[in-house]
N, C-alpha and C positions, 0 to 999 in steps of 0.2 A: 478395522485393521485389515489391510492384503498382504498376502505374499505371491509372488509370481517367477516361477524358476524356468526357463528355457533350454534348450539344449539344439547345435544344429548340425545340419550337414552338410559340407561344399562337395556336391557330386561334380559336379565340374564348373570350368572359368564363370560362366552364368546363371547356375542352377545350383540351387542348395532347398535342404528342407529345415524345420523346426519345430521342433515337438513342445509344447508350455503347457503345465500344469500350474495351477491358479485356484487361490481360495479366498474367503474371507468371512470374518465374523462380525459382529455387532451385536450392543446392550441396549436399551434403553430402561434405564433404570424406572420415568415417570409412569410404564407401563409393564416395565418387568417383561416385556419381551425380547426374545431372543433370534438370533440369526445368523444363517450357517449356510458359505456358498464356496462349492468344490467345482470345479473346472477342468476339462482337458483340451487341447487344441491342439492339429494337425497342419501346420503351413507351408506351401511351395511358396519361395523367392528366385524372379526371376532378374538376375543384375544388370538391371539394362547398359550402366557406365560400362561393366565389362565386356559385353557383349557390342556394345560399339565399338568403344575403345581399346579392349582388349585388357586382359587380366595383368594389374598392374598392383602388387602388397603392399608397397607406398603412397597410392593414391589420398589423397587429400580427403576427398569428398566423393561420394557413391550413391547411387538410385535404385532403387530394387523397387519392384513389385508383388505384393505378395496376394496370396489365395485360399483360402481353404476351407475347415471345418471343425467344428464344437461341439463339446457336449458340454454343459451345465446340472451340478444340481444344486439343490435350494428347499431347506426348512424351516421351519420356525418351533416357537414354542409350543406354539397350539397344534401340531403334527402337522400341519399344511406341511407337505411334499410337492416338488415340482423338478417333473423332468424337461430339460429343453434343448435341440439342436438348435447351430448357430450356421450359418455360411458368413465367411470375413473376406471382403476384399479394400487393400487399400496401399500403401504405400511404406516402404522406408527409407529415411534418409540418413545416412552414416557418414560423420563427421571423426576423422582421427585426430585429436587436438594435440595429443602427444605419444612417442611411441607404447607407451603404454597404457593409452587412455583412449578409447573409441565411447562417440556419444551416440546414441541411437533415437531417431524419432520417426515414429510411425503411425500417423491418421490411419483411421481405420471404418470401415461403413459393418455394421452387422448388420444380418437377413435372421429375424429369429420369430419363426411361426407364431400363432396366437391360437387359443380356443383348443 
């Protein structure tokens, strides 16, 4: 089970940020283990449609770019703890299908140390 809640900011026509907070659990009943993952995440989007094209609220379809950075945590039953920073870059792509319905999809590359 995830849940993943977002919130953002248009600082101006091409530039916004967004802050996501993100978790998740898991059972496995055949081993009686357990699992528990809390998340935060800090991203700049740069709108590149706007930024060519110029900021338009009815636009169809839009390209951003996004950037940023994570923190991860992660347990289990047996007390394994783990702390992990992430760097995210990768894309979104914003479809407004109807005036009150925007779809969002965004590929995304993680950088997340080892060891």
């Amino acid at each position: 089970k995830n849940l993943s809640v977002s919130f953002g900011k248009l600082w101006t026509e091409a530039h916004s940020f967004r802050a996501t907070v993100d978790g998740g659990w898991s059972y496995a009943s055949k081993t009686d283990d357990k699992f528990l993952r809390l998340g935060v995440k800090l991203s700049h989007l740069f709108n590149v449609t706007s930024y060519m094209a110029g900021y338009d609220p009815s636009r169809v379809f839009e390209v951003s770019t996004v950037a940023g950075i994570g923190y991860n945590y992660s347990t289990r039953k047996e007390g394994d703890n783990f702390h992990v920073g992430e760097i995210h870059l990768g894309a979104q792509l914003k479809l407004h299908l109807f005036p009150q319905l925007i779809s969002f999809w965004s590929p995304c590359l993680l950088f997340i140390p080892t060891g």
